[in-house]
PDB file of N, CA, C and O in Angstrom:
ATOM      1  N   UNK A   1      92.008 143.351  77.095  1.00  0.00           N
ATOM      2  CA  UNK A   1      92.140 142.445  78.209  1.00  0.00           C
ATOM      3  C   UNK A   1      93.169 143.022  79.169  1.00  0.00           C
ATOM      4  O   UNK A   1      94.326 143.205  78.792  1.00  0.00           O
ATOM      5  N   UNK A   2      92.850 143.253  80.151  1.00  0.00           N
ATOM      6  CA  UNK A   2      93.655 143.478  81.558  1.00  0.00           C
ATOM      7  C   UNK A   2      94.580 142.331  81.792  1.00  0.00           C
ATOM      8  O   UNK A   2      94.251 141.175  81.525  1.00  0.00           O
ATOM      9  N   UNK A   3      96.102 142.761  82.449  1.00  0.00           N
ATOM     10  CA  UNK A   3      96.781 141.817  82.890  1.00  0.00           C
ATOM     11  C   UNK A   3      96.442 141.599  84.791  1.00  0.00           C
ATOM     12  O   UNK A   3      96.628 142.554  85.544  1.00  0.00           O
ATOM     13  N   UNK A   4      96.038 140.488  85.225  1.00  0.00           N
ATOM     14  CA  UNK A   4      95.911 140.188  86.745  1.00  0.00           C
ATOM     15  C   UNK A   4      96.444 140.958  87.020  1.00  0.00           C
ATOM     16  O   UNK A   4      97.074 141.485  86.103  1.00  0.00           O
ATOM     17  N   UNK A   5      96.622 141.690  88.672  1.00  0.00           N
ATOM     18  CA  UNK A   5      97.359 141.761  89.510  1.00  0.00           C
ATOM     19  C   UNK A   5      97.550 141.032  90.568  1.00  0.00           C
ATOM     20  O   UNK A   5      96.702 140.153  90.723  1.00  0.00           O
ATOM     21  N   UNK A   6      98.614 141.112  91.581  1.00  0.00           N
ATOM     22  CA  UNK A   6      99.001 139.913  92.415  1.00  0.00           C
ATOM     23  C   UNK A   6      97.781 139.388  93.679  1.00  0.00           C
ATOM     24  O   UNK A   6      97.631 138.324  94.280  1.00  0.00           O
ATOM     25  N   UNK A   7      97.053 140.697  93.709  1.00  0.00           N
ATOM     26  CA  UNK A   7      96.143 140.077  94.665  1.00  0.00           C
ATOM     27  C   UNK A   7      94.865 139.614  94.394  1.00  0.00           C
ATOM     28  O   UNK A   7      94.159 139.235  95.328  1.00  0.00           O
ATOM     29  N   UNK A   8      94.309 139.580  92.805  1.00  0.00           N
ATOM     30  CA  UNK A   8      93.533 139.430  92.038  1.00  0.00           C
ATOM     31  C   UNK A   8      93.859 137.579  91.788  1.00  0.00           C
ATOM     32  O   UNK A   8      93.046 136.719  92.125  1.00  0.00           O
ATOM     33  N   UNK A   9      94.891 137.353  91.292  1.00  0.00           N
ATOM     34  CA  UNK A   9      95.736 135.991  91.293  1.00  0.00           C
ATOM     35  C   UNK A   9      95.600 135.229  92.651  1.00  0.00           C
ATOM     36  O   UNK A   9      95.089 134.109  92.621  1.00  0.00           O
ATOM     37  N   UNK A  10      95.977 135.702  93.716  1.00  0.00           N
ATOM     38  CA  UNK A  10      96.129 135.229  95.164  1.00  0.00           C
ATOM     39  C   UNK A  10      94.562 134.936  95.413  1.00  0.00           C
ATOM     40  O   UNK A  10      94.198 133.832  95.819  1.00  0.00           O
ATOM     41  N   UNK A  11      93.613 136.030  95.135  1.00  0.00           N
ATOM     42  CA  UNK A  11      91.867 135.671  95.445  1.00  0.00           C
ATOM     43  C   UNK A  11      91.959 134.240  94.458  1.00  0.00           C
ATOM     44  O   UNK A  11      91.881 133.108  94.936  1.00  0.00           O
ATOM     45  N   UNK A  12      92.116 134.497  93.181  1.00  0.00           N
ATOM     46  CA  UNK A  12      91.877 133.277  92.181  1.00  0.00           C
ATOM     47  C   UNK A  12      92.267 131.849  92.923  1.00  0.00           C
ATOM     48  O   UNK A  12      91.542 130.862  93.040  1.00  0.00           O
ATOM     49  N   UNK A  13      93.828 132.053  93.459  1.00  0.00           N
ATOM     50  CA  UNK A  13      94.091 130.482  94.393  1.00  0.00           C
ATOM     51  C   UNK A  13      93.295 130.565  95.128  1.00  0.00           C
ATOM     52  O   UNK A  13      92.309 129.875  94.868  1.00  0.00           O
ATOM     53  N   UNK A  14      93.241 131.309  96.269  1.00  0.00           N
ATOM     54  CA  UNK A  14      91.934 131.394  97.121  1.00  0.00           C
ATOM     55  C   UNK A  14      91.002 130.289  96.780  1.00  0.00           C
ATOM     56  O   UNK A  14      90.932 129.069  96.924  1.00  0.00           O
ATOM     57  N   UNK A  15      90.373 131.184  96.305  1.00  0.00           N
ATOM     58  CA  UNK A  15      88.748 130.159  95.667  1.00  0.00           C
ATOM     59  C   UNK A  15      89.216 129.060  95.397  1.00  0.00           C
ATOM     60  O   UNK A  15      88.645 128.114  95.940  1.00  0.00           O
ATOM     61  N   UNK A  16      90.028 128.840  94.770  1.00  0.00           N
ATOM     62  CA  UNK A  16      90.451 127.222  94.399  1.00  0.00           C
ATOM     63  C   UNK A  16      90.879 126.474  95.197  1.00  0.00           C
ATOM     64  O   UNK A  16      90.639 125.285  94.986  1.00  0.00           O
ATOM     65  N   UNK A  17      91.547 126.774  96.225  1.00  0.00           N
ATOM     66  CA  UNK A  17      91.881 125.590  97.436  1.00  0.00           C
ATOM     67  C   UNK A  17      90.420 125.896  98.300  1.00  0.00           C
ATOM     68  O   UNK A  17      89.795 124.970  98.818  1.00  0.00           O
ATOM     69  N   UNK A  18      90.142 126.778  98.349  1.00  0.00           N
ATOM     70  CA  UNK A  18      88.540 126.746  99.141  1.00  0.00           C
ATOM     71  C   UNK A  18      87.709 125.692  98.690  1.00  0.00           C
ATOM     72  O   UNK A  18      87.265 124.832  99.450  1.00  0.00           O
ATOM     73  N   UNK A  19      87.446 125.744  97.258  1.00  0.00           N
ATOM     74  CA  UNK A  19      86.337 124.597  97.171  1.00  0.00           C
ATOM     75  C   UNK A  19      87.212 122.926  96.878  1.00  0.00           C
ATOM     76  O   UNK A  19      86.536 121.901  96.797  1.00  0.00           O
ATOM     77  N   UNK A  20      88.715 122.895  96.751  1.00  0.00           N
ATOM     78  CA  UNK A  20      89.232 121.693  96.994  1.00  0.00           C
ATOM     79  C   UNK A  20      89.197 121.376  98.753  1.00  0.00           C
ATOM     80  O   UNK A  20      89.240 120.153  98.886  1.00  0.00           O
ATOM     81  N   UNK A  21      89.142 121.988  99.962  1.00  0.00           N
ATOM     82  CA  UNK A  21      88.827 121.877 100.990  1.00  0.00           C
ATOM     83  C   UNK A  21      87.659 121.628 101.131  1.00  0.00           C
ATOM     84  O   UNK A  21      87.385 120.691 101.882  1.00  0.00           O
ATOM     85  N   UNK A  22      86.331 122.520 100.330  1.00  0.00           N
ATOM     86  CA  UNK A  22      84.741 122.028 100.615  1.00  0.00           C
ATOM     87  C   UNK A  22      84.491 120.603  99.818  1.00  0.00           C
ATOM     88  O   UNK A  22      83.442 120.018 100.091  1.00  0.00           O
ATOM     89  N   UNK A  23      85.408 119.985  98.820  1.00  0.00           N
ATOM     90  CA  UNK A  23      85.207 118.669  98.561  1.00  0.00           C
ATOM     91  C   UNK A  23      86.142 118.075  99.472  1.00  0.00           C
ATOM     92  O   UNK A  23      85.490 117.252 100.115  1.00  0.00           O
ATOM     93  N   UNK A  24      87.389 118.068  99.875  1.00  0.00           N
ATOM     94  CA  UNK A  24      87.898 117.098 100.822  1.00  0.00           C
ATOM     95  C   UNK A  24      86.668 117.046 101.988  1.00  0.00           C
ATOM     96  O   UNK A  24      86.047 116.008 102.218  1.00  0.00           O
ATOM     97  N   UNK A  25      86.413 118.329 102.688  1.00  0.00           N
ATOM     98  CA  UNK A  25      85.330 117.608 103.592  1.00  0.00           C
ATOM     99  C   UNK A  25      84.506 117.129 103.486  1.00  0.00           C
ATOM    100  O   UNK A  25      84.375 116.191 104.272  1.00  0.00           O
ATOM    101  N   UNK A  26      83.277 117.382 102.427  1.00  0.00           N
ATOM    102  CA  UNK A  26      82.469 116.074 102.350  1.00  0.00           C
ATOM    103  C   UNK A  26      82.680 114.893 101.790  1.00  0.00           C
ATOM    104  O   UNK A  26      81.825 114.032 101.583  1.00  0.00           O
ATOM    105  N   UNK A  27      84.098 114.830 101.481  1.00  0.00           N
ATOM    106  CA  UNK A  27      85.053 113.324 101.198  1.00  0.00           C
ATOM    107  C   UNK A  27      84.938 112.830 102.293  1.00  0.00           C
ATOM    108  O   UNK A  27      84.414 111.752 102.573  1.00  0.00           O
ATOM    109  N   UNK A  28      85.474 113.675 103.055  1.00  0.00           N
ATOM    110  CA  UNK A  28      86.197 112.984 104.428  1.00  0.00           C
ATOM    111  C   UNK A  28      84.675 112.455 105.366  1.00  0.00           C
ATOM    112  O   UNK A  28      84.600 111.451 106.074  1.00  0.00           O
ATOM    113  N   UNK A  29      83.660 113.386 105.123  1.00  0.00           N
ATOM    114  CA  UNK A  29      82.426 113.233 105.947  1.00  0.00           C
ATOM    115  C   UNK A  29      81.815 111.807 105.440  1.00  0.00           C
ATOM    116  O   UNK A  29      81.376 111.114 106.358  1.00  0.00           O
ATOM    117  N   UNK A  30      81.714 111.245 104.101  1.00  0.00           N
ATOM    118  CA  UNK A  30      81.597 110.041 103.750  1.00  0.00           C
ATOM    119  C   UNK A  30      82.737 109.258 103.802  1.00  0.00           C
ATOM    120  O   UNK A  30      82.661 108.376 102.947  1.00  0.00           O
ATOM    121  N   UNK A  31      83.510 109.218 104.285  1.00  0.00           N
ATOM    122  CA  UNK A  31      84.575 108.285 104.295  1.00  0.00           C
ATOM    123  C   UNK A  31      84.420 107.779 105.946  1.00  0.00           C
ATOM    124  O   UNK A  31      84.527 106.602 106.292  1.00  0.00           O
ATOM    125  N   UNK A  32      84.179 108.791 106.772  1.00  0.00           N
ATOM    126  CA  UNK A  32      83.738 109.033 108.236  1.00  0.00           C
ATOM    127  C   UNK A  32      82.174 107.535 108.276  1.00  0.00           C
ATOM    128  O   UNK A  32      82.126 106.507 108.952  1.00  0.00           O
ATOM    129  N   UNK A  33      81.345 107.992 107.435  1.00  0.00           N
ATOM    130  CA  UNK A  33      80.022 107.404 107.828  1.00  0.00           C
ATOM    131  C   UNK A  33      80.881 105.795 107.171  1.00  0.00           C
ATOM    132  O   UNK A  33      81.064 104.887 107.981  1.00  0.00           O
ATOM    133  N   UNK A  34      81.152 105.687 106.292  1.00  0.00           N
ATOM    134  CA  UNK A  34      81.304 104.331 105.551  1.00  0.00           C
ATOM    135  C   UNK A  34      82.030 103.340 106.482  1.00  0.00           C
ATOM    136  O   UNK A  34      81.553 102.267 106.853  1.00  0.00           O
ATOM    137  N   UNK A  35      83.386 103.888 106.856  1.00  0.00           N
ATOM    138  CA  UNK A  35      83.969 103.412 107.776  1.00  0.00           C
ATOM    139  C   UNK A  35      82.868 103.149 109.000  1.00  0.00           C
ATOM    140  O   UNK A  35      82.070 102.237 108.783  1.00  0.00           O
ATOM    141  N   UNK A  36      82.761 103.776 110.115  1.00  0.00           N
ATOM    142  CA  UNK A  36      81.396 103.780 110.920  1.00  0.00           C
ATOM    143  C   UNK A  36      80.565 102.175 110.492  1.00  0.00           C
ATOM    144  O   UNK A  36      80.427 101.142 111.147  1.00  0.00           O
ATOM    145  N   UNK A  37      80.192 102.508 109.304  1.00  0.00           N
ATOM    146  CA  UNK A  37      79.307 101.286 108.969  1.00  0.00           C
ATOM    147  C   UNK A  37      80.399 100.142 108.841  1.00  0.00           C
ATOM    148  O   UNK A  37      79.988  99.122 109.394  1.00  0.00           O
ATOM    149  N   UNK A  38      81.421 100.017 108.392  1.00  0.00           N
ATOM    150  CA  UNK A  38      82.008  98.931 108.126  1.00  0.00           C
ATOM    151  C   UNK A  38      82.486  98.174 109.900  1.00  0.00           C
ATOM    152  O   UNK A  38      82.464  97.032 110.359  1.00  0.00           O
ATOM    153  N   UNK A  39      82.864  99.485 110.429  1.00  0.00           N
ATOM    154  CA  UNK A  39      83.369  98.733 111.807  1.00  0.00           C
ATOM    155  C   UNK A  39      81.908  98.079 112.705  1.00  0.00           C
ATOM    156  O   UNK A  39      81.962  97.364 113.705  1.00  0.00           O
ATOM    157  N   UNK A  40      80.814  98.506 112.096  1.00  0.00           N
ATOM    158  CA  UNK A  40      79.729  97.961 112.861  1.00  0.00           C
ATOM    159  C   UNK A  40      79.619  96.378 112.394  1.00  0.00           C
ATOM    160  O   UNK A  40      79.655  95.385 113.120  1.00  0.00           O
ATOM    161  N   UNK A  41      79.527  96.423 111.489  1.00  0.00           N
ATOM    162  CA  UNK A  41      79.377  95.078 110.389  1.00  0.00           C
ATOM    163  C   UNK A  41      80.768  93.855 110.641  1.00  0.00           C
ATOM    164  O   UNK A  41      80.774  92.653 110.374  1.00  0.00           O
ATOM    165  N   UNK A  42      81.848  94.707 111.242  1.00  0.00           N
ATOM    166  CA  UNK A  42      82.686  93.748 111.539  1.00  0.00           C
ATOM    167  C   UNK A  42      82.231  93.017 112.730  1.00  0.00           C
ATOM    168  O   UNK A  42      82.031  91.813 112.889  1.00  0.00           O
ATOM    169  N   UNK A  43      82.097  94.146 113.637  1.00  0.00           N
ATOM    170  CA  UNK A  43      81.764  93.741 115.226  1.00  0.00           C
ATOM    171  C   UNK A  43      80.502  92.934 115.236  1.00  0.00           C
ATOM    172  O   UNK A  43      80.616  92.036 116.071  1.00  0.00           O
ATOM    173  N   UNK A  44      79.281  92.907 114.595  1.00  0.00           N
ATOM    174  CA  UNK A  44      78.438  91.990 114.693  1.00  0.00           C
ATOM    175  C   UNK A  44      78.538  90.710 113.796  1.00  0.00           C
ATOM    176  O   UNK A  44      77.634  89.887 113.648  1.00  0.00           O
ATOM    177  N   UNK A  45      79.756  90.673 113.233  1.00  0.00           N
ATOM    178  CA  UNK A  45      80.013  89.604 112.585  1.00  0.00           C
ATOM    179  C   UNK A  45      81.093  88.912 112.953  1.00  0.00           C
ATOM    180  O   UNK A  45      81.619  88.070 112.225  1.00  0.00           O
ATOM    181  N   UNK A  46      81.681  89.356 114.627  1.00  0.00           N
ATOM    182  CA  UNK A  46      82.144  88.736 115.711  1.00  0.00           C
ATOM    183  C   UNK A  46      83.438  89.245 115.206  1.00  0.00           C
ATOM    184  O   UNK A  46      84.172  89.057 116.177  1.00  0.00           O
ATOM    185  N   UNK A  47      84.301  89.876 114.100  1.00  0.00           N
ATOM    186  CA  UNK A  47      85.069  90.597 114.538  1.00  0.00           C
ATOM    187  C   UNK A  47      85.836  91.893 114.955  1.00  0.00           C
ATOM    188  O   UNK A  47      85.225  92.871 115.384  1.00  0.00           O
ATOM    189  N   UNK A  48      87.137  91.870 114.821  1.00  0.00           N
ATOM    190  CA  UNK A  48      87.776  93.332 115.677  1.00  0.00           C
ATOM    191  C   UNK A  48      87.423  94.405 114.895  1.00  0.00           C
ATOM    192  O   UNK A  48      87.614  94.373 113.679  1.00  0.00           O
ATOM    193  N   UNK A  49      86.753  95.696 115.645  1.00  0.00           N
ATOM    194  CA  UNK A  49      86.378  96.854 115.175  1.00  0.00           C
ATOM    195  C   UNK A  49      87.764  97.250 113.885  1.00  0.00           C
ATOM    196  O   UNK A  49      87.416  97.541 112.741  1.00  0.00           O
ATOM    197  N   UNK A  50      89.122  97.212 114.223  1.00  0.00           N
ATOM    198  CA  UNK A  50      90.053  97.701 113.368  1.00  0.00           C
ATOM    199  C   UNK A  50      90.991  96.339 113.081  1.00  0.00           C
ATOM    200  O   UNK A  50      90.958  95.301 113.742  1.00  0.00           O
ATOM    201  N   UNK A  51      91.668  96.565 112.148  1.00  0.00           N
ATOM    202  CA  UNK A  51      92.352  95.863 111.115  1.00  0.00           C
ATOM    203  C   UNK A  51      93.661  96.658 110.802  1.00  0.00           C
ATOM    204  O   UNK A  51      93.835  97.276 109.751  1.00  0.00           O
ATOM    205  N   UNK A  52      94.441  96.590 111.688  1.00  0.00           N
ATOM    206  CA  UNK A  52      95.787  96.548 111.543  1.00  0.00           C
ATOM    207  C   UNK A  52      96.420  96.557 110.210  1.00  0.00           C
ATOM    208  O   UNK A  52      96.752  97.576 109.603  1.00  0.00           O
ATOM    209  N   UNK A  53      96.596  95.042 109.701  1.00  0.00           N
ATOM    210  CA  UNK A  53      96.539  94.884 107.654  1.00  0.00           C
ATOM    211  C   UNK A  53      96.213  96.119 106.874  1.00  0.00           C
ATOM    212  O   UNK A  53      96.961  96.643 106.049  1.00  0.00           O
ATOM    213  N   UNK A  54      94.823  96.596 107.277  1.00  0.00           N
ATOM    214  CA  UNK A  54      93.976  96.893 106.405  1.00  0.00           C
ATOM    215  C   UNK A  54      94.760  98.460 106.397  1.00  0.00           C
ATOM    216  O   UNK A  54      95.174  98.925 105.336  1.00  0.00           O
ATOM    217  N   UNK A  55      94.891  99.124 107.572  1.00  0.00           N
ATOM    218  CA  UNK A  55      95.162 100.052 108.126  1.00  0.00           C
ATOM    219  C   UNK A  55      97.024 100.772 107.201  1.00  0.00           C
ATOM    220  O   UNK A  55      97.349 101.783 106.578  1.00  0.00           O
ATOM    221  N   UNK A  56      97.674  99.574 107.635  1.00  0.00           N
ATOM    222  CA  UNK A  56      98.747 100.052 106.722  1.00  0.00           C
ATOM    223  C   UNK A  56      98.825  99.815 105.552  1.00  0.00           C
ATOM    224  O   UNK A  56      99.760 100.058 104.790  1.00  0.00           O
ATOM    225  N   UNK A  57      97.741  99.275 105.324  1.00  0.00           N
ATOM    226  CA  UNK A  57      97.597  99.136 103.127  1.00  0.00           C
ATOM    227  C   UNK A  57      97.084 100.398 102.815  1.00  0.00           C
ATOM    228  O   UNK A  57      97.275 100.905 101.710  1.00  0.00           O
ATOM    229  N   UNK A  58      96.638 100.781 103.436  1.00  0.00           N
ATOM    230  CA  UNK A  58      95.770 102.405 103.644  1.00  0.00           C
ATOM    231  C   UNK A  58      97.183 103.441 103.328  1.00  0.00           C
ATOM    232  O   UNK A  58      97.534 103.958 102.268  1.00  0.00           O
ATOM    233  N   UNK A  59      97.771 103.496 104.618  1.00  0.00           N
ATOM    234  CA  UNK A  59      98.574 104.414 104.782  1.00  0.00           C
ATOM    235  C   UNK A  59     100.064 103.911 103.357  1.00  0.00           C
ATOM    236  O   UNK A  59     101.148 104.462 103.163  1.00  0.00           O
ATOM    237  N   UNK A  60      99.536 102.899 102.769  1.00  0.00           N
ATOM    238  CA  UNK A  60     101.055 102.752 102.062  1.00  0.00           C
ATOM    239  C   UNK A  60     100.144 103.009 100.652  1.00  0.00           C
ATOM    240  O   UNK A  60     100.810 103.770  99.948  1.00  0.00           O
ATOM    241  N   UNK A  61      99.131 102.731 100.115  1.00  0.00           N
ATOM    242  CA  UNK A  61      98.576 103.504  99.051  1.00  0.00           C
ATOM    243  C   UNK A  61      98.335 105.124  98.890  1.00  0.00           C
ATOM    244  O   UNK A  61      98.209 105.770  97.849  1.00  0.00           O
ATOM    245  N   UNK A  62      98.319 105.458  99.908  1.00  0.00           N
ATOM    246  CA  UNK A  62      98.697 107.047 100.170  1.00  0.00           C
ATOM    247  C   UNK A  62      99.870 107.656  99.915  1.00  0.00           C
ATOM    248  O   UNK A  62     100.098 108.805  99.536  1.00  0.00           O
ATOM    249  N   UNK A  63     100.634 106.702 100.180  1.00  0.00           N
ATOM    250  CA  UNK A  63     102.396 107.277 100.238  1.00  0.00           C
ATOM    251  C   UNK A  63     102.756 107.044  98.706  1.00  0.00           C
ATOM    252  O   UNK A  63     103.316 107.948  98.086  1.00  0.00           O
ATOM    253  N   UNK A  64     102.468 105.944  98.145  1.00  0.00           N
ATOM    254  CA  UNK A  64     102.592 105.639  96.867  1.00  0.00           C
ATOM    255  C   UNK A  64     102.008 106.991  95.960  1.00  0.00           C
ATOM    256  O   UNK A  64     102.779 107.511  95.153  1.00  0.00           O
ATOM    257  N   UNK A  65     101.045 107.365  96.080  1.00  0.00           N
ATOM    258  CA  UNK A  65     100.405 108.780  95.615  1.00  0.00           C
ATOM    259  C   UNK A  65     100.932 110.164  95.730  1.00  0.00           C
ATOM    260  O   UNK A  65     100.957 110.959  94.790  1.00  0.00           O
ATOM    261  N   UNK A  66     101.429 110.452  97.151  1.00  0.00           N
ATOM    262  CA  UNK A  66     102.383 111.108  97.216  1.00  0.00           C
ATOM    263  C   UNK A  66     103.450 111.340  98.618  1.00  0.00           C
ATOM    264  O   UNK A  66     103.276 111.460  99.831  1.00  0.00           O
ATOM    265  N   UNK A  67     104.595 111.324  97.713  1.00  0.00           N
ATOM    266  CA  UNK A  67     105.530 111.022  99.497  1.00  0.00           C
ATOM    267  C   UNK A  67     105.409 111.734 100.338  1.00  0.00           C
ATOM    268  O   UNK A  67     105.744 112.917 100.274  1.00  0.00           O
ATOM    269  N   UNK A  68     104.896 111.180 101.335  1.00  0.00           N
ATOM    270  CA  UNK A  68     104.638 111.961 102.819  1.00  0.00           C
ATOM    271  C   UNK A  68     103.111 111.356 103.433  1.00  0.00           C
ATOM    272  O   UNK A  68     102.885 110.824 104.520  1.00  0.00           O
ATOM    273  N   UNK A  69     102.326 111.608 102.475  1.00  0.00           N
ATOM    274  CA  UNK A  69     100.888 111.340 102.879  1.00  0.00           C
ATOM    275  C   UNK A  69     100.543 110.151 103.423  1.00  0.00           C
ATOM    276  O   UNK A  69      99.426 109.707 103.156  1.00  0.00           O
ATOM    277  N   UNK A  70     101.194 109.605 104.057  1.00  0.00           N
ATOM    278  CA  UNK A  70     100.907 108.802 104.807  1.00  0.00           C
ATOM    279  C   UNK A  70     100.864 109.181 106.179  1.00  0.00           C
ATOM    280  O   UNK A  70     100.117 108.679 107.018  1.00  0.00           O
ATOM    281  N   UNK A  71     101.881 110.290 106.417  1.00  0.00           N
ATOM    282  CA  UNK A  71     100.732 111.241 107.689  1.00  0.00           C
ATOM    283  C   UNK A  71      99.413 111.519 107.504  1.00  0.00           C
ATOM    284  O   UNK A  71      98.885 111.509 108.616  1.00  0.00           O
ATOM    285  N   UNK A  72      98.463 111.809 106.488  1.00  0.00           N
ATOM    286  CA  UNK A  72      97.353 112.206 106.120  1.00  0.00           C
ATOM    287  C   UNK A  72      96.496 111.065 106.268  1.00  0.00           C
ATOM    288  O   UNK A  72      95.451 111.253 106.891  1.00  0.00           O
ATOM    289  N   UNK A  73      96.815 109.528 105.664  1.00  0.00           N
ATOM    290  CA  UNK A  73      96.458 108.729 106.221  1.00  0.00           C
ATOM    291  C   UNK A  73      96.410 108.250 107.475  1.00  0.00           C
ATOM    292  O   UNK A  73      95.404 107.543 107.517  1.00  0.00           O
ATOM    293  N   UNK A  74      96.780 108.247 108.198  1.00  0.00           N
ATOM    294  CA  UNK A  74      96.940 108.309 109.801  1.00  0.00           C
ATOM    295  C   UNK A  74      95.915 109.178 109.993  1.00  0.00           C
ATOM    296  O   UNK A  74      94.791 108.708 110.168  1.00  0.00           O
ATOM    297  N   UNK A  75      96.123 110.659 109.996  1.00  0.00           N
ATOM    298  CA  UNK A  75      94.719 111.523 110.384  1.00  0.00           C
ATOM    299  C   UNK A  75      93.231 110.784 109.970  1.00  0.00           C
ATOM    300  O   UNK A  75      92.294 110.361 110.647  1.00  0.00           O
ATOM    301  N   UNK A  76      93.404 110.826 109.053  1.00  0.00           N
ATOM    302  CA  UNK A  76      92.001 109.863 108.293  1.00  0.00           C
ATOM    303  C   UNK A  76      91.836 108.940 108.941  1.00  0.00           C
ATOM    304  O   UNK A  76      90.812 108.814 109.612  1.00  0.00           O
ATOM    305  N   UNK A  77      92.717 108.118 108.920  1.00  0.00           N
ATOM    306  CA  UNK A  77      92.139 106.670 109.918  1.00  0.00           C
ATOM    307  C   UNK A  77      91.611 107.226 111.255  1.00  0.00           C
ATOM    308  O   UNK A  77      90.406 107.199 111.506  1.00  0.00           O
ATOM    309  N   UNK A  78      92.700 107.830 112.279  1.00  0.00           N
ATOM    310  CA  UNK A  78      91.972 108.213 113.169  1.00  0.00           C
ATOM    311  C   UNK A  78      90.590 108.925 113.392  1.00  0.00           C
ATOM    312  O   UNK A  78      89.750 108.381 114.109  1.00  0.00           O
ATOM    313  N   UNK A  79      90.401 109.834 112.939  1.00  0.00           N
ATOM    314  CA  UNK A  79      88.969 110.177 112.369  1.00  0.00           C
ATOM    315  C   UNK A  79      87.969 109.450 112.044  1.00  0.00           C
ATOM    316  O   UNK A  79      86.862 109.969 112.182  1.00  0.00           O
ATOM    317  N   UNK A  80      88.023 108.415 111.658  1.00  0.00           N
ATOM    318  CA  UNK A  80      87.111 107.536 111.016  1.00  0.00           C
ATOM    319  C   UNK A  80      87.108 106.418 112.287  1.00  0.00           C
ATOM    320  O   UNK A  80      86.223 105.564 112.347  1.00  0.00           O
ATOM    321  N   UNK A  81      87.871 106.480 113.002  1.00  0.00           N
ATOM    322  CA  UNK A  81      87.853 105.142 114.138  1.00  0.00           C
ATOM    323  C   UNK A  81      86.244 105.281 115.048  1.00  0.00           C
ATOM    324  O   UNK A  81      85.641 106.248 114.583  1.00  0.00           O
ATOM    325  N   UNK A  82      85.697 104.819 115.806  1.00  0.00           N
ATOM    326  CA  UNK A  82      84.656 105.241 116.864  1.00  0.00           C
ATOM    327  C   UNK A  82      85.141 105.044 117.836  1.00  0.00           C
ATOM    328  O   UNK A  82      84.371 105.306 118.760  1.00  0.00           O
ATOM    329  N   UNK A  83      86.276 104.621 118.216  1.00  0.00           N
ATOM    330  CA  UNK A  83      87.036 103.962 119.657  1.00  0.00           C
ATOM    331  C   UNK A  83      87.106 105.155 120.842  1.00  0.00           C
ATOM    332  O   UNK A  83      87.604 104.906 121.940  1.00  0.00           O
TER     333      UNK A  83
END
């Protein structure tokens, strides 16, 4: 058995945040449509496209997960808005 070398290791992370990025995006691409549908369903059910409440329960279950990410939530929400 061969021991790695450093750029053999570095390809290995590579690939691995690559396909944790090709699942965050089609996370994010269904999180995109769901939302979409939910703000439609509000608005024809006479109410406000966004939810304020809802919005920082979002961003504070994120932070709880890990400190900081509640910038990440913010991106997400925005993304997901149609406004």
């Amino acid at each position: 058995m061969s021991a790695s070398t450093p750029n053999a290791e570095l390809a290995t992370l590579r690939r691995a945040i690559d396909g944790i990025d090709d699942a965050l995006a089609g996370l994010l691409a269904c999180r995109v449509c769901l939302s979409h549908q939910a703000q439609a369903f509000k608005v024809r059910a006479g109410a406000p496209a966004r939810d304020h409440d809802r919005e920082v329960e979002i961003q504070h279950r994120y932070e709880q997960r890990w400190c900081g990410a509640s910038v990440v939530a913010r991106a997400v929400l925005a993304l997901c808005r149609e406004d």
